[in-house]
C-alpha angles and dihedrals in degrees: 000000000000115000115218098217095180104081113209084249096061088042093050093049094047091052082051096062097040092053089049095038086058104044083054096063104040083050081051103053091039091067100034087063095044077049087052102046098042101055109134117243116240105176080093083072095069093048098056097240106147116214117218106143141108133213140184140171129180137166126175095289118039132342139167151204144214146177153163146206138195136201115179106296090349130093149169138197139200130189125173136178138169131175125169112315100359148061140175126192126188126197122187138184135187161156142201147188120213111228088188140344086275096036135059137151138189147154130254133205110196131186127190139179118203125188130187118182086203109087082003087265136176139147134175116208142173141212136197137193156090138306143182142193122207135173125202116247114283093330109098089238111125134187131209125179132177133193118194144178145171142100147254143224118235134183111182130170105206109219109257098036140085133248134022109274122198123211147172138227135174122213148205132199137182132188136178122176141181134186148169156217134201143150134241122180103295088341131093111213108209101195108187126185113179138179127195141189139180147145134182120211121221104211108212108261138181114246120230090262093056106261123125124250121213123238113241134185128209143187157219133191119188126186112166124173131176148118126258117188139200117209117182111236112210120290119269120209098260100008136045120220132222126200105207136177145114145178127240139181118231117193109193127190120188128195134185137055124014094332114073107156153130144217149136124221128170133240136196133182135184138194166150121263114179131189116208115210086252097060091264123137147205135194133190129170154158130216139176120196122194113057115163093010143076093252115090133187129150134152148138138265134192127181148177134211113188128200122207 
């Protein structure tokens, strides 16, 4: 006679923990890339360009918004999505000191709120840390980095359990950029080289049926290249027209859970930025994300900055 050590209890409450384990970390990976992808730029700081606009887009199925403001040598920034199922927003403040006309540094705080229908999960979070521009002598190359820690609270029900469990993470991330500009002829060559790096930190916790819960890291690796451009339209009366637009490369790596993976796609974008006579702006424009991959995004934005 065989005996059956493992009792349905203890299966079911394994099962329990795995389910959970994994729709935790597909909640946290989620987030870490919309963390990574919506990091403001700051390189705009040391050259004086002020940010006071505001954008949106939206179509049936998903949309999003962003915008920023400047006072003097402090900013904030806002970026928003949502699809089907899912949306991330990301809210950042800060402020800086400039140490000389090719050097400043300064210090963020960022919140963000993240939601999946999926597992019914959502989680807000916050980072804090410091930053720095640079350019490099008289050559129009400049530098930005970021260092950035902090954590997030997380309730999440795994599809195929019971009950809402809450759980904690803390989380890293580390960031180093450089860009370009140079003319050529009547066009502005934007060249961008950036690197990226987070991870989010699951602490062990006990479910609400008692069982523990291990703790679990994971990662994401970011490395995107490419080359925007700015090219003058011809001068209207009482505004003056810009055609933008560019292509770059993103290679991604994950780690952690169930999702351990790697691969690069392509994405280009294209638009209109026009200057009034009174300061004011407007942007339009069109991307599409995914070339060369099974992953597939694309959309449009307008948006209008106006000056009093």
């Amino acid at each position: 006679m065989t005996n059956n050590t493992q009792t349905p209890d203890l299966t079911i409450t394994l099962s329990n923990v795995a389910l959970t384990q994994k729709a935790i970390s597909g909640f946290m990976l989620s987030r870490a890339n919309n963390l990574v992808s919506n990091q403001p730029s700051l390189t705009r700081f040391l050259l004086g360009n002020e940010c006071n606009g505001f954008n949106a887009s939206a179509t049936e199925a998903n949309g999003s918004i962003n915008g920023c403001a400047t006072h003097g040598n402090v900013w904030a920034d806002f970026t928003g999505s949502w699809s089907s199922g899912s949306s991330y927003a990301l809210g950042t403040i800060g402020a800086h000191r400039v140490i000389n006309p090719d050097l400043l540094v300064g210090g963020m705080l960022q919140f963000d709120h993240a939601e999946e229908d999926t597992n019914t999960a959502s989680g807000n979070g916050w980072m804090v840390g410091p930053y720095f521009v640079a350019k490099h002598g008289a050559q129009p190359l400049f530098f930005e980095g970021r260092l950035l820690y902090g954590g997030s609270s997380n309730t999440i029900t795994a599809a195929g359990t019971t009950g809402i469990q809450s759980f904690s993470t803390n989380r890293s991330l580390a960031q180093l950029r450089a860009t370009g500009e140079y003319e050529l002829d009547n066009v502005v060559l934007m060249p961008m080289l950036d690197f990226t790096y987070t991870d989010d930190t699951q602490k062990t916790f006990v479910d609400t049926n008692g069982n523990t819960v291990p703790g679990q890291t994971v990662g994401v690796t970011q490395l995107s290249f490419g080359m925007d451009f700015r090219m003058p339209l011809s001068p209207l009366t009482d505004y003056k027209v810009d055609f933008t637009g560019g292509i770059s490369g993103i290679y991604s790596e994950t780690s952690g859970g169930e999702a351990d993976f790697g691969g690069g796609r392509g994405r280009v974008h294209f638009g209109l930025n026009s200057i009034m006579s009174n300061g004011s702006t407007f942007e339009a424009g069109v991307f599409y994300d995914g070339i060369g991959s099974d992953y597939e995004s694309y959309g449009a934005n307008a948006g209008l900055a106006w000056k009093f």
